[in-house]
N, C-alpha and C positions, 0 to 999 in steps of 0.2 A: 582198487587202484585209486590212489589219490591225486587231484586235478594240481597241474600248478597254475596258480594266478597269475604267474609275469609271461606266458607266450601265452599273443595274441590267437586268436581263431577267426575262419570264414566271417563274412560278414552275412552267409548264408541266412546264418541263425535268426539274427536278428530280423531278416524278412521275413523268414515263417512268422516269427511274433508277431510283424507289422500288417501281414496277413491275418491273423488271427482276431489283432486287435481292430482292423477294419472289419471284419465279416460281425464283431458286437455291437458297431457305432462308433468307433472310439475313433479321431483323428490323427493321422502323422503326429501332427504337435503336439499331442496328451500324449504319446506313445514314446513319442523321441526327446519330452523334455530331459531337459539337465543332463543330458547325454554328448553334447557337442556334436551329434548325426544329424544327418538331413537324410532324407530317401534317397536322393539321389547319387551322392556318395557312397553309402550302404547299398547301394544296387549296380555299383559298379562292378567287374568280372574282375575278380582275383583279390577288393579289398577287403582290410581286415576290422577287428574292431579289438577293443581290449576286454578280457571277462567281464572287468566292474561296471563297465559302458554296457554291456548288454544282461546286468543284474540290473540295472535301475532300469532297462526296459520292462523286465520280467515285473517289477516294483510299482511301473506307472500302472501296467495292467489289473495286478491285481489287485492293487489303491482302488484304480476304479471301477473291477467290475466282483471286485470279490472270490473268493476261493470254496467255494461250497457247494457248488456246482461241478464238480467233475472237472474246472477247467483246465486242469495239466494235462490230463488222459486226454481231453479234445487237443490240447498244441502238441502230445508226443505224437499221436495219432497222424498228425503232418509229415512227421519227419521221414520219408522216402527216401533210400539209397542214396539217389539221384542228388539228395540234399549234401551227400556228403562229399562228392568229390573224387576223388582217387582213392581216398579210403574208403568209399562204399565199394569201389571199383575194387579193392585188396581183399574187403569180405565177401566179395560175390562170387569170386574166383577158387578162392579156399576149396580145400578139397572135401574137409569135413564141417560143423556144425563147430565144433572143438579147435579144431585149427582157426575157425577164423573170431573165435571167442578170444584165442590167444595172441592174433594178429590186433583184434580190438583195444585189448588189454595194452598191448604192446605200443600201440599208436592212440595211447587216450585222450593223448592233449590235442587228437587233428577229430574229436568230437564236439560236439555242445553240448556234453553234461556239466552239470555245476554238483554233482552227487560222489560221492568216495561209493566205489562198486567193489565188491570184495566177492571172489568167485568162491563157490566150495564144491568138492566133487565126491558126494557121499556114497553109501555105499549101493543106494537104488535110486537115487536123483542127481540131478543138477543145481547150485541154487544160485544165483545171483542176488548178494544182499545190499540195499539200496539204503544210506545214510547222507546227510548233507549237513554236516557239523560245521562248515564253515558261512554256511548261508545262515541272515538272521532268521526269526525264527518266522517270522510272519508272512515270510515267501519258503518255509521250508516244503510245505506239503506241496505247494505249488509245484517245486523244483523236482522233488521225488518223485511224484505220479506222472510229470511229464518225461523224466528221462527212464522210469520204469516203461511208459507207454511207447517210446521212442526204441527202447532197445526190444521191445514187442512186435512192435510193425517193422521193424531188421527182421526181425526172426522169421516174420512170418514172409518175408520179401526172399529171404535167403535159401529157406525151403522150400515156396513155392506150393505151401500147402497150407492154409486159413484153416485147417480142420485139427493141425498139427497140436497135441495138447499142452499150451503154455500154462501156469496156474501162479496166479498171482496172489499173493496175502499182501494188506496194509496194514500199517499201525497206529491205522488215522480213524475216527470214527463212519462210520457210514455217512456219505453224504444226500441232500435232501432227491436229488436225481442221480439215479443210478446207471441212466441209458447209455451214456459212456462207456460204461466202465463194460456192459452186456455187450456194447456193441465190439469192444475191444476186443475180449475174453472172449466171446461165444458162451459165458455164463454170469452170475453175480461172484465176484473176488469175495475171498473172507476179508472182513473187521477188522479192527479192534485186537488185532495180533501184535505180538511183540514184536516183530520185526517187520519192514518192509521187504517184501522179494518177489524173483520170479523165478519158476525154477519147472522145470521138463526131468522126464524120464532118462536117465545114463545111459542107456544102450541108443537114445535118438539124437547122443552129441557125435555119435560115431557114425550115421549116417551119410551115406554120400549127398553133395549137393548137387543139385541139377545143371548150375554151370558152373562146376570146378574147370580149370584148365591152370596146370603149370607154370606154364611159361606167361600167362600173364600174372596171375599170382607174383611170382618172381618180381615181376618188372614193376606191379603195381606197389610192391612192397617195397622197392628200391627207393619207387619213388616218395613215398610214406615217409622216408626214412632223411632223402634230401630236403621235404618241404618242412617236418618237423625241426630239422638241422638249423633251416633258413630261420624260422623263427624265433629258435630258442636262441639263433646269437646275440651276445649281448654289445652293446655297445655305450659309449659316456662309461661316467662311474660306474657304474656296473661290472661292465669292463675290467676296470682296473682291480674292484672289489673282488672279482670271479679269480682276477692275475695272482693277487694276495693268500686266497684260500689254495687255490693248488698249488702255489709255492711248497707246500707241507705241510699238507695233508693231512699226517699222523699229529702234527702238533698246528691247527689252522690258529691263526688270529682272534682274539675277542674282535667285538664290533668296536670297543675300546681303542683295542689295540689296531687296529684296522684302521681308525680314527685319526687315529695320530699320525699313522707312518702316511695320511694323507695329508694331512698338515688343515686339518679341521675338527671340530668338537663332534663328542656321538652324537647328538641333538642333529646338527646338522647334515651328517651322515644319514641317520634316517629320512631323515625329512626330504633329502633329493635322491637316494633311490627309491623311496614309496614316491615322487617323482617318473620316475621314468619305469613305478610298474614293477619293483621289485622291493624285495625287503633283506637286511642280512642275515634272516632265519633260512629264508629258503635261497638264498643265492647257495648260505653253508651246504643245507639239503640237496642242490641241485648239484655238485660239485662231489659231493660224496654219492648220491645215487647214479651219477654218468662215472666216475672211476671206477664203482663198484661193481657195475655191471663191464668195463671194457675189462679188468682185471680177472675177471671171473669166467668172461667167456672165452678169453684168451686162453684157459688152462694152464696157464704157469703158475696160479698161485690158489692155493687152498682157501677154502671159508676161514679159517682161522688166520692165513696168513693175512688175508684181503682186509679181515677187522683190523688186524694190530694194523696197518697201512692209511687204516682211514681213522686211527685215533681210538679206538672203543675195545676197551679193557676186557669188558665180558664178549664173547662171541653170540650169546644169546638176544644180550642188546643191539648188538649188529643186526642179527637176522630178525629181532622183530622190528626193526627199523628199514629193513630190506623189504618186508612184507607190507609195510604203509606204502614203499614207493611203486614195487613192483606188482601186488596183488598175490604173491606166494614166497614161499621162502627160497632162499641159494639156492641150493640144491636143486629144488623142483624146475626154479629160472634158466638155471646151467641146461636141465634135459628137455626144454622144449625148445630153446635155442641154438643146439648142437646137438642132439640126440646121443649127448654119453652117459 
């Protein structure tokens, strides 16, 4: 599942950090420079922050205390249900292991990963693959082990069972303390792997969970679904940018052209909505990933028809352009969403 960078998230997040980063020595002020935060603002009930505000916190930290140390596995390790809100409240309620994998997926952006998570469901495991191509490189490892470690301590919240066998591989070197990682895992994670992940037994995604219930399930996903709404609306040029790409769809605007019929230069176009937290790559993305899933779930229009609609000649570049936004392809999005 890939993160979009223009809706804001909790300001939760960023306390964990500021927690984490006091329990090393570190002050509010080393923690919150060049961010425009204060603690007190960030610990207000219901404020938000923007992704890149709480990347340069991730950035203060590990300027000053280093990455070599286990420290991601010790901040994911924080991360408690309770941390998330109504969306830990959607996963806790799930009925199965699977379902509330796909409620996660489905509500990514009401997380604090900064990682693109790409599920796979082989044919005798689970895997969760953990990449962060958009984070520089020097806070990557940081970012991976702590939202690997974060979607760890879910797992192990949601089951109810610390014994439950998670197994994680990195594909980062060994680092010089490993007690994180033992204390996480119940063992030492393999190395030096090609990929980063975590990944359990197939037949234990199908598991009941301890406090499934329906009807909040229901209610808690409803509400998942108004807060993500709230966020992602866009307002200023953006706005109008958003107004211009859905016009039509199959044939949207260059940024060029976009430019113009605003009655300013491209330069300038970029320059005020990376402004206000957006860009015209992904306002396009955003725009074609939300018609593509309301046309799709609707059942009036086929995979095929849903590409020609959103402009994309080959149907195959659709659907792997489907699987960046979604985390699976059509098809598989259409049956866990409606069960046809």
């Amino acid at each position: 599942m890939v993160l979009d960078w223009s809706i804001p998230r909790s300001s939760a997040g960023v306390l964990v950090m500021v927690g984490l980063a006091r329990d090393a020595g570190l002050t509010d002020e080393q923690t919150l420079a060049g961010t425009g935060l204060d603690v007190d603002a960030v610990a207000t009930p219901d404020s938000e922050v923007q992704l890149r505000q709480e990347l340069v916190v991730i950035g203060n930290i590990v300027d000053a205390l280093g990455d070599h140390t286990g420290l991601g596995v010790r901040a994911g390790a924080r991360y408690q249900l309770t941390t998330y809100g109504v969306f830990g409240f959607a996963l806790i309620s799930s009925p199965t292991l699977r379902s509330a994998v796909d409620v996660g997926l489905r509500y990514f952006d009401l997380t604090y990963a900064f990682s693109t998570i790409e599920p796979r469901d082989l044919g005798d495991r689970f895997e969760l693959v953990f990449t962060a191509p958009d984070v520089p490189e020097p806070l990557r490892r940081f970012v991976v082990e702590r939202d690997l470690a974060a979607v760890r301590t879910i797992g192990r919240d949601l089951l109810g069972d610390p014994a439950r066998p998670f197994v994680a591989h990195f594909a980062f070197d060994e680092p010089d303390d490993v007690e994180p990682y033992i204390d996480l895992f119940g063992a030492l994670p393999e190395f030096g792997c090609d990929e980063t992940l975590l990944f359990l037994p197939r037949d234990a995604m199908d598991d009941p969970l301890p406090r499934a219930d329906a009807q909040s399930a229901a209610f808690a996903q409803a509400q998942c679904r108004e807060l993500l709404s709230r966020r992602a609306a866009r307002s200023g040029l953006a706005a109008r940018v958003q107004d211009l790409l859905t016009a039509d769809p199959a044939d949207p605007p260059t940024a060029d052209g976009a430019a113009a019929a605003l009655s300013m230069s491209t330069r300038t176009l970029r320059h005020r909505l990376a402004a206000e937290g957006a860009s015209y790559r992904g306002l396009l993305q955003e725009m074609r990933s939300r018609l593509a899933e309301e046309m799709l779930v609707s059942g009036r229009l086929t995979v095929t028809e849903t590409a020609q609609r959103l402009g994309y000649v080959e149907v195959s570049s659709f659907s792997q352009a489907f699987r960046r936004w979604h985390g699976c392809g059509p098809a598989e999005f259409v049956r866990r969403r409606t069960g046809r």
